[in-house]
N, C-alpha and C positions, 0 to 999 in steps of 0.2 A: 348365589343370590346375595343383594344387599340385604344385610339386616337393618332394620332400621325400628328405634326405639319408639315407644308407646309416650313418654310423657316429656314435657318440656316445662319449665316455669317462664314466662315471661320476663319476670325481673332479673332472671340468670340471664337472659339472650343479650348480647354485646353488641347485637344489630336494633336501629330505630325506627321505625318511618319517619317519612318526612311529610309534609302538607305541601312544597309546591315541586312541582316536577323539575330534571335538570332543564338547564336552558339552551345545553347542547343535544338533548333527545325529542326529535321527532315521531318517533313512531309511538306506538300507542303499551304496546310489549314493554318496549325499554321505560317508560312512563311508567307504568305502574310496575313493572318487577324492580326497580332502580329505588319508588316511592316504598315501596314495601318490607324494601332491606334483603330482597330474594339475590342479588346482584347487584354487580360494583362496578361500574365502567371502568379497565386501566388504560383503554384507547380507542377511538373507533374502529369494530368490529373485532375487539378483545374484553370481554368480561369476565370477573371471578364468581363463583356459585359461593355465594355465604350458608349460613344455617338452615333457614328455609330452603331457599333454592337447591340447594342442594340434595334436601329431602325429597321435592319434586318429580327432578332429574333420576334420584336411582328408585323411586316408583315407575317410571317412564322404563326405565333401564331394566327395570326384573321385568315387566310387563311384555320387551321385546326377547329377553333371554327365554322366556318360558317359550316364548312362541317359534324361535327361530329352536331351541332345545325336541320340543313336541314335532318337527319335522325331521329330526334327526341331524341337525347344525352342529358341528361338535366346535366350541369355542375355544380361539389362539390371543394371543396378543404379540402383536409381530410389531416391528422396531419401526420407530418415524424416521430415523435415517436410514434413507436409501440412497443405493450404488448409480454414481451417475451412470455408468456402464449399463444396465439394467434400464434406463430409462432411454439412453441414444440407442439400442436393441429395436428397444418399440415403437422409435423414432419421436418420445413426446418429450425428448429433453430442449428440444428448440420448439415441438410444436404446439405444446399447452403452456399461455400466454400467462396462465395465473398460477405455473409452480416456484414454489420459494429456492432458490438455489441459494445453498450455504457454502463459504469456503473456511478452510481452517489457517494456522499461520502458516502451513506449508503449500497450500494454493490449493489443494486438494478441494474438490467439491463434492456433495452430495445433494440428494433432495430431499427437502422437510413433505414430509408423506401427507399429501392429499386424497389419493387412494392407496390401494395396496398389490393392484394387478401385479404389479414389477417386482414385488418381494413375494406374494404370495402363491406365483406358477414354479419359480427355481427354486421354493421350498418342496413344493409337489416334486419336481420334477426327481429327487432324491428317493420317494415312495411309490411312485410310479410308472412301471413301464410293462406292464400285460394286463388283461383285463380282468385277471384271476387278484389284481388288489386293489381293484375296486366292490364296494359292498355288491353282494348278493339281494337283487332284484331291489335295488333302492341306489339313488344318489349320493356322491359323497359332498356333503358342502363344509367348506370352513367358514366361521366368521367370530370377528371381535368386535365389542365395541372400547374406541379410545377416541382421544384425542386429532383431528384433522388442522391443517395447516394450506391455506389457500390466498394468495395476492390478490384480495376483492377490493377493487379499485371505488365501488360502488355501497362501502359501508355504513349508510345512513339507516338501515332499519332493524336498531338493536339487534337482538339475537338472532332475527329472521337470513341476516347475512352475515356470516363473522369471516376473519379472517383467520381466528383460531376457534372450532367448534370439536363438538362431540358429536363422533357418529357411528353405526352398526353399519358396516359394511358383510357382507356375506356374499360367498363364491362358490357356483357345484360345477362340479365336474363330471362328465359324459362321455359313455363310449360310443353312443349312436343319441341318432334325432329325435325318434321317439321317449325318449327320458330324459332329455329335457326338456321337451316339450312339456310332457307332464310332473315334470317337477315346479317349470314356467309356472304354469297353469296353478298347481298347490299354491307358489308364492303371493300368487295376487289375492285367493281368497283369505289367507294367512294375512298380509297385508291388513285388508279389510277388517280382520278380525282387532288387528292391534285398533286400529284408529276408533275403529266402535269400543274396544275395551278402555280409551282414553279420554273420550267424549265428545268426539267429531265427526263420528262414523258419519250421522245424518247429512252431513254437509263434505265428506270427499266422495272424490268421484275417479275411478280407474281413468286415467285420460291419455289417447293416444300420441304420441307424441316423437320430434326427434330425436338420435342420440346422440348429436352433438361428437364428442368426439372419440364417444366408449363402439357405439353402431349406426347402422343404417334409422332403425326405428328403435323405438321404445316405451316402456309406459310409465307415465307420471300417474303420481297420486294427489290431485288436485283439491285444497279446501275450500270454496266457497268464502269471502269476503269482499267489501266493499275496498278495501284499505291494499289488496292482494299488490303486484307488480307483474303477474303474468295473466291472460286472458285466454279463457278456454269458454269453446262453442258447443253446448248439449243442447241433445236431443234428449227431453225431460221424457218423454214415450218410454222409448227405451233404456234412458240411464246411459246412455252411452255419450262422451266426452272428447271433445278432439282438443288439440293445444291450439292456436293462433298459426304457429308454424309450420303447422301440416294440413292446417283447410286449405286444402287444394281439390280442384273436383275431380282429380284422378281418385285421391284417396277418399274423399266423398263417396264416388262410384264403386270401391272397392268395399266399405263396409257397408255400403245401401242404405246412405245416406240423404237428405235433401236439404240444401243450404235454407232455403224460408225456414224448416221447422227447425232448425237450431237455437239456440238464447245465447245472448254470450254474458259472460259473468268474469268479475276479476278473482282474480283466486291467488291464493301462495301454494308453490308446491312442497310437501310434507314426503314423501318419496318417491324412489324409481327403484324399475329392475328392465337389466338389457341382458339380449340374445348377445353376447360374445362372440359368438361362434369359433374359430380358429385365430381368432386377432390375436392374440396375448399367448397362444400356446404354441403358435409356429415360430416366434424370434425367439424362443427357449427351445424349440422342441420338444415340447410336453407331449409327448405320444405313449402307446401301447399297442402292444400285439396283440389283435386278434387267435379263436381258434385255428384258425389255418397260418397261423404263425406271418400274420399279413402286417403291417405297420400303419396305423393311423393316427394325425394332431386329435390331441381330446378335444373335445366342444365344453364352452364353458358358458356359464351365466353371471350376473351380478346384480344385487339385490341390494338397494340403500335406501335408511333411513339416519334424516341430520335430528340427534335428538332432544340437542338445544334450539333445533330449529322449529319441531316439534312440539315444542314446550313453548313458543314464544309464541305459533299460529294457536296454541289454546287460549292463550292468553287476547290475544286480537281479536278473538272470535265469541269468547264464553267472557265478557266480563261487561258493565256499564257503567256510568257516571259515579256512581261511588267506590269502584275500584275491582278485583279480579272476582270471578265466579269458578272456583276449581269443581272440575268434577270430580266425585269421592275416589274414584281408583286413584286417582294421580295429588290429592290435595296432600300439603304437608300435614296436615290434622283433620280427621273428623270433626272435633268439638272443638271449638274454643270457650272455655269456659271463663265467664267474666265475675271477678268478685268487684261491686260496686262500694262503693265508700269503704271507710275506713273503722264504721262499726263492729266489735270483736266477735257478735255472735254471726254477725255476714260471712267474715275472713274464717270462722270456726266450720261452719257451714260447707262453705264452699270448697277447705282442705275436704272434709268427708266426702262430698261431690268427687272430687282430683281422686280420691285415693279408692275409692269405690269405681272409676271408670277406669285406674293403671290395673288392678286387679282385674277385672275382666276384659284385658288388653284392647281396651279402646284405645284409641290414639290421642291426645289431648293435650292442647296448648292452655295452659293456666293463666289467664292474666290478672296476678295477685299481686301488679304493681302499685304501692299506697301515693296516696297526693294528686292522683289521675284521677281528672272530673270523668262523669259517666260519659257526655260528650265527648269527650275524646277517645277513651275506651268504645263506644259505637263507633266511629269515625275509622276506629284504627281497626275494627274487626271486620267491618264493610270492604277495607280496600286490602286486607290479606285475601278474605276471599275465602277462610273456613266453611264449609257448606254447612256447620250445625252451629250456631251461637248456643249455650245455656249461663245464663244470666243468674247470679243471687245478690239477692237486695233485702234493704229491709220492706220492700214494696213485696216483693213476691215472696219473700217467708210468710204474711201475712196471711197469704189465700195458701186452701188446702195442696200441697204436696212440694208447693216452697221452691221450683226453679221455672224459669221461665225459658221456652225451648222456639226458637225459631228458625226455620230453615235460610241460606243466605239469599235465596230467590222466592223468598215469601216477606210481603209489608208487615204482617202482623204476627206476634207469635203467640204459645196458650203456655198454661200454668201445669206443671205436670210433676208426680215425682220420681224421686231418685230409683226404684223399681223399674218405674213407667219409662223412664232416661236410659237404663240399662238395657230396658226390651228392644226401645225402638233404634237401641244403634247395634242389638245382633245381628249377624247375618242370615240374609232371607236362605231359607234350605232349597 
C-alpha cells in the first residue's frame, strides 16, 4: 500500500493554481486538474502527476489493491518492453493499430506495453502445466498496476485518453468453465464495489458491450455524463446497460430487452473485464493436465481499470463552476485549513488547529501562505476541491469555539470548535 502523509503546508507546495484555464485544454478534467496544480501537460495525451495529483492517484491505487488483494489477486509488475515475438504469436503485432513499436540502433524491435497478455501467459506458462498448480477450489489471478503506452490518435480529453496512462490490469486463470464463470461474476460485483468506494458508484453502470480486439463480447463499466464520447442505451427498470455497439435486436432478444424502454445517455468508460477464453493461451500453449492425465489450453479472463482515467471521469462528473468536488476516499485532503490575514493570534491559532488535526491523523492541507487576500484563499480552496474547508479569522475567533467549518458542497458554513473539528472528521464506526 501507498503511504501517504497526514499533513502538508501550503507555502511548502512548489505547485500554484492558476485563474484561467490552458488555451490548449478542452475538456473539463484537464481544466481544472491542469488549474489546480494536480498535473502538468508535457504533450497531448502525456501528463505528469505533481503533489496533489499524485496523492489522488495512489488513494485511487490502494482503493483497487485492496480490492483486487481481498479476491485473492496476488500483485506482479512485469516489464513495458515486450518481445516482438510474443506479440506476431498472437498475431497483434500488425493487427492492433494503436501499439507503440520501438526499435533500438541495432533494428531490433519491441513493443511499448499497452496490455500485458504477451508477457503475462509465457511467464505462467513456466509455473504451469497440471492442475495440481493451480489453487485449491479458487482462481489463480495475477495483476499490476503500472504504467500503459497506447498511439491514441484521438488525444483531446485530458487524462480521459492519454497516450501514456496508468492502469490495473489483472489476469485469472482456469481449468474449467465453471470457475471462471464465477470468478467473472465476483469481478463485476468487485468492480462496483471500487467505483461506489470512489464516488460514482450512483452513476456507472455494468454495460454490455464489444470486445473489440481482446473477444467476442464484453462488459464496460459505464459513467454517466453529459460530456462522455461513448453512448450507452439503459433500461433504468432493471439497471441493465447496453453500449451503442451491440443494440442490435439479436442481442436485445437475447437479454429480454425492448428498444422503446431504453434511455440513451453519453457516458465515458471507467472499466472492462473479458472472457479470453483460449485466445492468448493456445499461441503459448498455456495448458495442464488433467486427473486422467488428459491435456487441456487454460481458459483465461481479463479485468481493466485506466486509473488516470478514473480519476479524470471523477473529476468530470463531481465538480462545478468553482472548480473540483473530491469525494473524501479519494481527495488529497480532508481539511483544508485556511488561516486568514496576517494577524499573529489568527496564524497562532490556526498552527494549534494544523497540529491538533496531524495528531489525530487527519489529513490536512494548511494554507498558512501570508500576503493572500481571503478572496483568493476561498477562490483557491473551491477549485482544489478539499471536502472540508476550516477557516480561522479574527471574525470567527470572535464567536464561541473560534473555526469556521464548511462542507465543499454546502453555501454556508457554522462556527464550531477544535474538539467539535476533531469529532466530526473521525471515522463513522
Amino acid at each position: 500500500m501507498t503511504n501517504i502523509t497526514n499533513g502538508m503546508r501550503q507555502s511548502k507546495l512548489f505547485t500554484k493554481t492558476r485563474k484561467e484555464a490552458p488555451a490548449d485544454e478542452v475538456s473539463k478534467n484537464a481544466e481544472l486538474l491542469v488549474r489546480g496544480g494536480f498535473i502538468h501537460k508535457e504533450m497531448a495525451g502525456v501528463y505528469s502527476y505533481l503533489p496533489l495529483g499524485l496523492r489522488v492517484l495512489n488513494k485511487i491505487e490502494n482503493i483497487i489493491r485492496e480490492e483486487m488483494n481481498k479476491v485473492g489477486g496476488q500483485e506482479v509488475l512485469m516489464s513495458s518492453f515486450q518481445p516482438k515475438e510474443n506479440w506476431e504469436k498472437t498475431g497483434r503485432w500488425e493487427a492492433m493499430d494503436d501499439l507503440y513499436k520501438v526499435s533500438d540502433t541495432s533494428g531490433r524491435e519491441v513493443a511499448l506495453g499497452p496490455t500485458h497478455e504477451e508477457i503475462v501467459v509465457p511467464i505462467l506458462k513456466n509455473f504451469l502445466s497440471s492442475y495440481k498448480d493451480f489453487p485449491l477450489n479458487s482462481s489463480l489471478a495475477i495483476y499490476q498496476i503500472q504504467n500503459k503506452f497506447r498511439m491514441e490518435l484521438r488525444a483531446k480529453s485530458g487524462i480521459l485518453r492519454g497516450r501514456e496512462f496508468m492502469m490495473k490490469d489483472m489476469y485469472s486463470f482456469h481449468t474449467d468453465q465453471k470457475d471462471f464463470e464465477q470468478f467473472y461474476e465476483t469481478m463485476k460485483g468487485v468492480y462496483k464495489i471500487i467505483f461506489e468506494r470512489v464516488g460514482i458508484g450512483h452513476l456507472t453502470y455494468l454495460t454490455f458491450a464489444s470486445g473489440g480486439t481482446f473477444s467476442k463480447y464484453s462488459h464496460e463499466f459505464q459513467t454517466i455524463t453529459s460530456v462522455g464520447e461513448d453512448t450507452i442505451y439503459v433500461d433504468e427498470k432493471s439497471g441493465t446497460a447496453l453500449n451503442k455497439e451491440v443494440c442490435t435486436d439479436e442481442v436485445l432478444g437475447q437479454m429480454n430487452l425492448k428498444k422503446e424502454n431504453l434511455v440513451e445517455h453519453k457516458s465515458i468508460e471507467v472499466g472492462n473485464i473479458f472472457d479470453l477464453k483460449t485466445k492468448y493461451s493456445k499461441p503459448f500453449d498455456l495448458s495442464f493436465t488433467d486427473e486422467k492425465e488428459q491435456k487441456h489450453a487454460v481458459l483465461m479472463g481479463c479485468y481493466g481499470i485506466g486509473l488516470s482515467r478514473l480519476l479524470g471521469a471523477v473529476v468530470e462528473v463531481l465538480s462545478d463552476d468553482k472548480g473540483i468536488i473530491w469525494p473524501e476516499s479519494i481527495a488529497p485532503f480532508k481539511i483544508h485549513l485556511l488561516a486568514l490575514g496576517d494577524d499573529e493570534t489568527v496564524l497562532q491559532e490556526a498552527e494549534k488547529v494544523y497540529e491538533n488535526l496531524l495528531k489525530n491523523d487527519i489529513q490536512v492541507l494548511f494554507d498558512d501562505r501570508a500576503g493572500i487576500s481571503p478572496g483568493e484563499k476561498f477562490a483557491d480552496s473551491d477549485l482544489l476541491g478539499i471536502p472540508y474547508r476550516a477557516v480561522v479569522s479574527t471574525r470567527s475567533m470572535k464567536e464561541e469555539g473560534g473555526i469556521e467549518i464548511k462542507k465543499r458542497t454546502e453555501e454556508k458554513g457554522k462556527i464550531i470548535s477544535l474538539n467539535e473539528l476533531l469529532l466530526l472528521q473521525k471515522p463513522k464506526a
